[in-house]
C-alpha positions as CSV (number, residue, x, y, z in Angstrom):
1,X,0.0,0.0,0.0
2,X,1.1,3.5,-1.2
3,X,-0.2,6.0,1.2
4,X,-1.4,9.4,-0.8
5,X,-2.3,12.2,1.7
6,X,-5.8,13.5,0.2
7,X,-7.3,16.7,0.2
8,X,-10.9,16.7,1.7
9,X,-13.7,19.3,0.8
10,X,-17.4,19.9,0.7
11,X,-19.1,18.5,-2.5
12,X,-19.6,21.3,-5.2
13,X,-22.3,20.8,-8.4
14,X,-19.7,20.7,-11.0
15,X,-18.2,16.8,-9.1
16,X,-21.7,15.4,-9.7
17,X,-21.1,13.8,-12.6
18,X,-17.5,13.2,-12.3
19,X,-18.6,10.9,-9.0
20,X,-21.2,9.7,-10.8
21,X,-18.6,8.2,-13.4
22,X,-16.6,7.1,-10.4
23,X,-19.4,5.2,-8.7
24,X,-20.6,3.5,-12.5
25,X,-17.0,1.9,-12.3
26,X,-17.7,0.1,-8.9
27,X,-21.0,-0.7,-8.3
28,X,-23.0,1.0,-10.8
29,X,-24.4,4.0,-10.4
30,X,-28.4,5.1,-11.0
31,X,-31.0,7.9,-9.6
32,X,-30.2,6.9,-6.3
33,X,-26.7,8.1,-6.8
34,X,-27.6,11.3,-7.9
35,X,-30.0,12.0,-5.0
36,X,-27.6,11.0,-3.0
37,X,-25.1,13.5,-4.2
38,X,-28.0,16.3,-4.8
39,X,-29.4,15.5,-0.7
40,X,-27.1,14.4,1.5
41,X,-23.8,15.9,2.9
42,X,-21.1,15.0,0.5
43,X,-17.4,14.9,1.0
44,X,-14.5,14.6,-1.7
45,X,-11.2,13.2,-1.4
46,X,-8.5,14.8,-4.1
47,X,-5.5,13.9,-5.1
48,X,-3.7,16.4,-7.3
49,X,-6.7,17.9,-8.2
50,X,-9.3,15.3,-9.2
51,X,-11.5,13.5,-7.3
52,X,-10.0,10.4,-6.1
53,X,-13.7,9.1,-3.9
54,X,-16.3,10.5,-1.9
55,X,-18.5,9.8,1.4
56,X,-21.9,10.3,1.5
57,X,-23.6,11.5,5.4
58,X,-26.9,11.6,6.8
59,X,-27.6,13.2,9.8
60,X,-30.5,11.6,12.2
61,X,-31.6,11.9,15.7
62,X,-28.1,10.7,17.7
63,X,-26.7,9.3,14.8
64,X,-24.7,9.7,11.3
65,X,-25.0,7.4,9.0
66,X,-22.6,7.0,5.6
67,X,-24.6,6.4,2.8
68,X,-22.4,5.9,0.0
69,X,-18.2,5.5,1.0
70,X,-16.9,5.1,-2.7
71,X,-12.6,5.4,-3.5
72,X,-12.1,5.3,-7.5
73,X,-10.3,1.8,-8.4
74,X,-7.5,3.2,-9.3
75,X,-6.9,4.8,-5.9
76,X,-7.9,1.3,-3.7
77,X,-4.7,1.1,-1.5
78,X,-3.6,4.3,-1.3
79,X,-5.7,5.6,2.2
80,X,-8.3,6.7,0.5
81,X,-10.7,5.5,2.3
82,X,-9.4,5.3,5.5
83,X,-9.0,9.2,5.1
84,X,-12.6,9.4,4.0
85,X,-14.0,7.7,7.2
86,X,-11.9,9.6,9.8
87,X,-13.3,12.8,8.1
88,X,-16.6,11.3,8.7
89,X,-15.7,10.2,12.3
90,X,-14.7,14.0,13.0
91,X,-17.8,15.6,11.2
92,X,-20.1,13.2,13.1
93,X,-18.7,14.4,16.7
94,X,-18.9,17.8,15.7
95,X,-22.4,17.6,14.4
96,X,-22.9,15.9,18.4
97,X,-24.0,12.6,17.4
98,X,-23.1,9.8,19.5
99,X,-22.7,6.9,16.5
100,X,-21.6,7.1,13.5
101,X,-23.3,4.0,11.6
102,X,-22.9,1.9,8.6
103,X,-25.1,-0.4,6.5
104,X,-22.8,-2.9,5.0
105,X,-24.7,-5.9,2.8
106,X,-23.8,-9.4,4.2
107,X,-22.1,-10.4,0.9
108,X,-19.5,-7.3,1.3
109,X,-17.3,-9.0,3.2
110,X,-14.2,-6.4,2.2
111,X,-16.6,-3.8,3.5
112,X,-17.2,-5.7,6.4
113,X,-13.7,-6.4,7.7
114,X,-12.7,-2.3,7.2
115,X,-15.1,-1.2,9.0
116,X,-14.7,-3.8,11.5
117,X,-10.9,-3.0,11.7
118,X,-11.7,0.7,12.4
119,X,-13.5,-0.2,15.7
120,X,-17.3,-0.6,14.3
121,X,-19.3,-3.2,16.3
122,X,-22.8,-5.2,15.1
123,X,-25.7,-3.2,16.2
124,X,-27.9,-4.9,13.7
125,X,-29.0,-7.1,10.6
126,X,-25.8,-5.4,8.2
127,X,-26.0,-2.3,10.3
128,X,-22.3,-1.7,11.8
129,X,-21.6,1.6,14.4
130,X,-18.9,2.8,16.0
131,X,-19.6,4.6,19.4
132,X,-18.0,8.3,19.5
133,X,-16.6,10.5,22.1
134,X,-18.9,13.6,23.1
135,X,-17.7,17.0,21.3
136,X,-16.1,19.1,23.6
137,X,-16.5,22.2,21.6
């Protein structure tokens, strides 16, 4: 593993259909993807200037959930998406919530074993959450 130091920012309209390409490459990507990017609270990860993957957040009562956690194939070992969740991990504790959660299908099983090497317990039928520290700020 090469480890690439990415730049994260907030979405902006003109990624939408760059991710969208990114996300046809992995799983396929359809109207859900674009609500998605249109709704929820987007993050990208940059390297050298182009989008290198994205996370998807939703904000509930105590919680925040990632929707969509997608690193471009060509950027699979590089941190990406390690980088990706710890951003998510800090925005959840300053947005107060108390899990930050994960819906991960049973036949994912590379899914599974990052998130359950970055400290996220069962708390459900494929829901995964990791238990965060209160905000001080």
């Amino acid at each position: 593993m090469t480890y690439r130091k990415a730049e994260i920012r907030p979405f902006r309209n003109e990624d939408e259909a760059v991710l969208f390409g990114l996300a046809s490459l992995d799983r396929g990507a359809d109207s859900r993807t674009i609500a998605v990017l249109e709704r929820e609270t987007v993050f990208v990860a940059e390297l050298e200037g182009s989008p290198a993957g994205y996370v998807a957040l939703t904000r509930s009562e105590e919680s925040v959930r990632i929707d969509q956690l997608f690193v471009s194939p060509e950027h699979e070992a590089e941190g990406i998406g390690r980088q990706l969740l710890e951003w998510s991990e800090g925005y959840a504790i300053s947005e107060r919530a108390a899990k930050l959660q994960v819906v991960v299908e049973p036949e994912n099983r590379r899914a599974f074993d990052f998130y359950r090497g970055r400290g996220f317990t069962e708390a459900g039928e494929d829901l995964l959450e990791l238990r965060l520290p209160e905000s001080t700020s």
